[in-house]
N, C-alpha and C positions, 0 to 999 in steps of 0.2 A: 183419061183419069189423071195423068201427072199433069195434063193442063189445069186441072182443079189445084191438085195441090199448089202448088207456085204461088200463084197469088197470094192464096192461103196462109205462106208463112211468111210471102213479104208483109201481108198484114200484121199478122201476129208480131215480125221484127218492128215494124212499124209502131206497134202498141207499146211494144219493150222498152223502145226509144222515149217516145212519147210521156211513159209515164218515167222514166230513168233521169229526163229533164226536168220532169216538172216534182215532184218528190224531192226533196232535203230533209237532214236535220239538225236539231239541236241536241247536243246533250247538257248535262249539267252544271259544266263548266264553262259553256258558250253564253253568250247575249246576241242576238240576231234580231236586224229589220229586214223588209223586203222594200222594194223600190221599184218603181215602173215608171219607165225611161226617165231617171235620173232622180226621179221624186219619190221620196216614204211614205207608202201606201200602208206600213204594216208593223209592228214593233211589239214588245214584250212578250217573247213568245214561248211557251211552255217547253221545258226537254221533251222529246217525239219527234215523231215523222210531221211533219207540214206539206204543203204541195203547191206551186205557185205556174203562172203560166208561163210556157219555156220562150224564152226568146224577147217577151214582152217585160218578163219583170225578172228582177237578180235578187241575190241575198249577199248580206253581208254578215260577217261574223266577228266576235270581239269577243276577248279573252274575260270572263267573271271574275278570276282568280286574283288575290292581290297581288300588286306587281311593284319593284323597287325604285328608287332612284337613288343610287350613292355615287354624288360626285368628287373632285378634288376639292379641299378644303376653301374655303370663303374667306375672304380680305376682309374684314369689318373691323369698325372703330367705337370703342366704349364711350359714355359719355364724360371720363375726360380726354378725350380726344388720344387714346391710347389703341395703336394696331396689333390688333391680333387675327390668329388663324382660325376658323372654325371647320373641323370636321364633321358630318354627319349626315344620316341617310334619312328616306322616307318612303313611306307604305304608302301607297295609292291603290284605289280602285274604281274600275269603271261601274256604276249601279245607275245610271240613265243612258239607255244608248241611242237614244234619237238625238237629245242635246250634244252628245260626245259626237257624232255624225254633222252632227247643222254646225258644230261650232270648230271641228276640228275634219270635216273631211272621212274622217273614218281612219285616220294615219296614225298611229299610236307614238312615231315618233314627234308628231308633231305638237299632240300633245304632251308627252314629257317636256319639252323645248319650254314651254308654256309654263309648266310647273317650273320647270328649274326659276324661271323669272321669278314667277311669286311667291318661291319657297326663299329666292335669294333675297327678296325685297324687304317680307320676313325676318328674315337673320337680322339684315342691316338697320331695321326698325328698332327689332326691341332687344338688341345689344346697344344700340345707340342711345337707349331710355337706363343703363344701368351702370353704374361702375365696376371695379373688375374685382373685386372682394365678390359681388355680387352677380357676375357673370361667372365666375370657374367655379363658388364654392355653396353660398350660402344660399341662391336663389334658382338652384338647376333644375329641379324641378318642374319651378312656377314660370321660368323662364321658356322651357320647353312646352308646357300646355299654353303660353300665350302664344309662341312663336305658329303654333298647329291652332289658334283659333283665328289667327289675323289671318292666315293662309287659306281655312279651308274656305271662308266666305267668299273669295275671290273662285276658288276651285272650282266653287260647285256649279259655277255659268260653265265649266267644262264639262259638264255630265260626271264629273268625278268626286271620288272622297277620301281624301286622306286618314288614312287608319291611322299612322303612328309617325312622331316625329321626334328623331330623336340626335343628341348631340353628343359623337364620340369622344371629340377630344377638340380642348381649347388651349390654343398654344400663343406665345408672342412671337410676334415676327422678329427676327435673325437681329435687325438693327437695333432693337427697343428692348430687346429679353434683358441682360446685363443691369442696364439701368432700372427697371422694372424689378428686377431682383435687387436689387441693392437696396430700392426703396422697401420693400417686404421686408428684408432684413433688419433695416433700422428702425421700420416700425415695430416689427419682433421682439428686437433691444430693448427699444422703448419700451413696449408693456410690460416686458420680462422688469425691467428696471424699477419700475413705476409698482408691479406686484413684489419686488423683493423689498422695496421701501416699506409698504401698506406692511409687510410678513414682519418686518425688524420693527416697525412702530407698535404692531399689537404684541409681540416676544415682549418688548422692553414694559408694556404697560403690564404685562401677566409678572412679567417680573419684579416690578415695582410693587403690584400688588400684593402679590408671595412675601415681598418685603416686609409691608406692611402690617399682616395679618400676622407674620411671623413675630414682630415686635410686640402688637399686639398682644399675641398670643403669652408669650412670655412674662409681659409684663402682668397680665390678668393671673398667671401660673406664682410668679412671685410674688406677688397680692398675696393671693389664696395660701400659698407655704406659711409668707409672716401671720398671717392669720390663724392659720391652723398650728405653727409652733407657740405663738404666744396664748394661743387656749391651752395648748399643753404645759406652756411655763406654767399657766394660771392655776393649774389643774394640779400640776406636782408642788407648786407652792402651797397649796391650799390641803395636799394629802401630808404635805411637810408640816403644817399649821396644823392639822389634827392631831397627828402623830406626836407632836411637842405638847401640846395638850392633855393628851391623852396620860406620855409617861414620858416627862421632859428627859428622863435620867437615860432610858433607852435610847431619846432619840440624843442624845451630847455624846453616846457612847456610839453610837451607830457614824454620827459624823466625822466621829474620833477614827475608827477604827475606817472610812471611807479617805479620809485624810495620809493614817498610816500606808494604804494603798499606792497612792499616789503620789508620797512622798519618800519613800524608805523602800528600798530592794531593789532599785534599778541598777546599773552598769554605771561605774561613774558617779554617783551623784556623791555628793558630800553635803552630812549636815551637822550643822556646830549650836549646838545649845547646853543650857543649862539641865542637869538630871529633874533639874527640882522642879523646872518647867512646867505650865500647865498642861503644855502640847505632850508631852507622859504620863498625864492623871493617870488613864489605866494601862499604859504600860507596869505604871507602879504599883500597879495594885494587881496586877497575876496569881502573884501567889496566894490570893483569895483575899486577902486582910483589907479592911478599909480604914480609909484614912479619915 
């Protein structure tokens, strides 16, 4: 009876084995070919179990997930022929893995190697198509989606695809910074200089204006007064002309007595005339009586 058995579960280990080689899988953050002796027999393969023959065919595996490259900053020259440093990284991913296998072996460092080339080549392109107003400030942007569209064309014969490309910091190089600033500075000057002229030419023109208007104004105000006094001259001449008309004797007595006012009772004054004077008509006549 135990002769039966034996066999029995070499078999069974033997199945064990058998299928323990030939079974793999994928999950969902893998990419996997299979290959029989040396050549891809097999590729894009679903997260699950799979199963291939042992011994005759292998599998390989490669990371789905994006993956980085940030190296040490990059030597590149503007196009005025100005050096500077550029820092920055990049997202890559593998999304073809028979190409990333035919073209790179399957070695993951080897294709980073690869990219650093054409990410660098990149850089030194289209920093070389810019000036530096336009490389650190005003074109960062447009500058980073070019540098990631020159690159990924090259990439994608890698089986690869560049997610994101991006540039942390752009510096001048130790020798050139100084002078590089100095010139920022004096063109800073300059424009500062140049808008504080434009500021003092429009001040002085608003102020001339203000001038103007202001004389103007004036003068159309003094107009308008001699106008409006000489209607009222014309206006009390003309109620003076009535009123003499009217009752001459009122109005000689009214001017008399207007006269009296402004001639007699102040501090100081002295006046010398005759009693008999006109200028006393009616003082002389108070005591009722006429002359």
């Amino acid at each position: 009876m135990n002769n039966f058995k034996f066999p029995a579960v070499v078999i069974i280990g033997l199945a064990f084995v058998i299928v323990g080689l030939s079974a793999f899988t994928v999950n969902e953050r893998q990419l996997a070919i299979k290959l029989r002796v040396g050549e891809v027999v097999s590729a894009q393969y679903e997260p699950g179990l799979h199963f291939k023959i042992p011994v005759i065919e292998t599998v390989r595996k490669f990371p789905s997930r994006i993956l980085k490259i940030d190296d040490a900053p990059q030597r590149v020259f503007t196009l005025e022929r100005t050096a500077m440093t550029v820092d920055y990284f990049v997202k890559w991913q593998i999304v073809d893995e028979l190409s990333f296998y035919t073209s790179t072996g399957g070695i993951q460092d080897v294709a980073m190697n690869r990219l650093r080339e054409i990410i660098k080549n990149s850089i030194v392109t289209e920093f070389g198509k810019r000036t530096i107003v336009e490389a650190i400030s005003v074109e960062r942007e447009e500058l980073m989606r070019d540098m990631l569209a020159n690159a990924m064309g090259t990439a994608q014969g890698l089986g690869v695809q560049l997610v994101d490309f991006r540039v942390k910091q752009v510096e001048f190089v130790s020798d050139v910074r100084n002078s590089v600033y100095n010139q920022m500075r004096e063109e800073r000057k300059r424009v500062a200089a140049e808008t504080r002229a434009e500021g003092s030419e429009a001040a002085d023109l608003i102020r001339s204006t203000a001038d103007k208007d202001r004389t103007v104004i004036l003068a159309e105000a003094n107009r308008d007064g001699q106008i409006i006094r000489g209607e009222g001259d014309a206006r009390a001449a003309e109620i003076y002309a009535n009123a003499y008309t009217r009752d001459p004797e009122f109005y000689a007595f009214y001017r008399s007595i207007d006269a009296y006012r402004n001639s007699i009772g102040k501090e100081g004054d002295v006046l010398v005339l005759d009693p008999n004077n006109e200028f006393f008509r009616y003082l002389n006549q108070s005591d009722g009586k006429q002359q």
